[in-house]
C-alpha positions, 0 to 999 in steps of 0.5 A, spaced: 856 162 751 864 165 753 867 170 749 874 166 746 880 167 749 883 173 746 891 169 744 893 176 740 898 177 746 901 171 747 902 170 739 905 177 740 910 176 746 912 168 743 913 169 737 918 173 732 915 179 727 916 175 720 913 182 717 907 186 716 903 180 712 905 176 720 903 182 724 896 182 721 894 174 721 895 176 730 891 182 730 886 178 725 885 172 731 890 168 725 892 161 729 899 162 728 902 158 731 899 152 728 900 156 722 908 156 723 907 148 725 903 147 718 908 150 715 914 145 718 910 139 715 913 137 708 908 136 703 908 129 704 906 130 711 901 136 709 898 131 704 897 125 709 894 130 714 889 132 710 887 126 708 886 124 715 882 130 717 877 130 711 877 121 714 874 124 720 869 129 717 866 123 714 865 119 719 863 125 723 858 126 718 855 119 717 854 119 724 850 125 725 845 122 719 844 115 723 843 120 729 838 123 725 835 118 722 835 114 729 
């Protein structure tokens, strides 16, 4: 299996410092620029994002339970 690619130094080169609490979700491995995209969506957005991931998570699952039992 690869080793992940380390994003650490292009979160760090792209993206302002917003304090310690920022700097730490970098060196965490904290996507933080699909953090900083979540937190530009209004509640309502977040909402409906939501619902589709946990849609795409059943259908996910349904079909790993039909393979199973195939």
């Amino acid at each position: 299996m690869d080793a992940p690619i380390d994003l650490r130094p292009v979160f760090r080169a792209h993206w302002p410092s917003y304090g310690p609490d920022w700097d730490r979700a970098i060196e965490l491995g904290i996507d933080v620029a699909e953090l900083e995209r979540n937190l530009s969506l209004t509640p309502e957005q977040r909402i409906l994002q939501k619902h589709r991931t946990q849609q795409a998570v059943a259908l996910l699952r349904a079909g790993l339970t039909r393979a199973r039992h195939a």
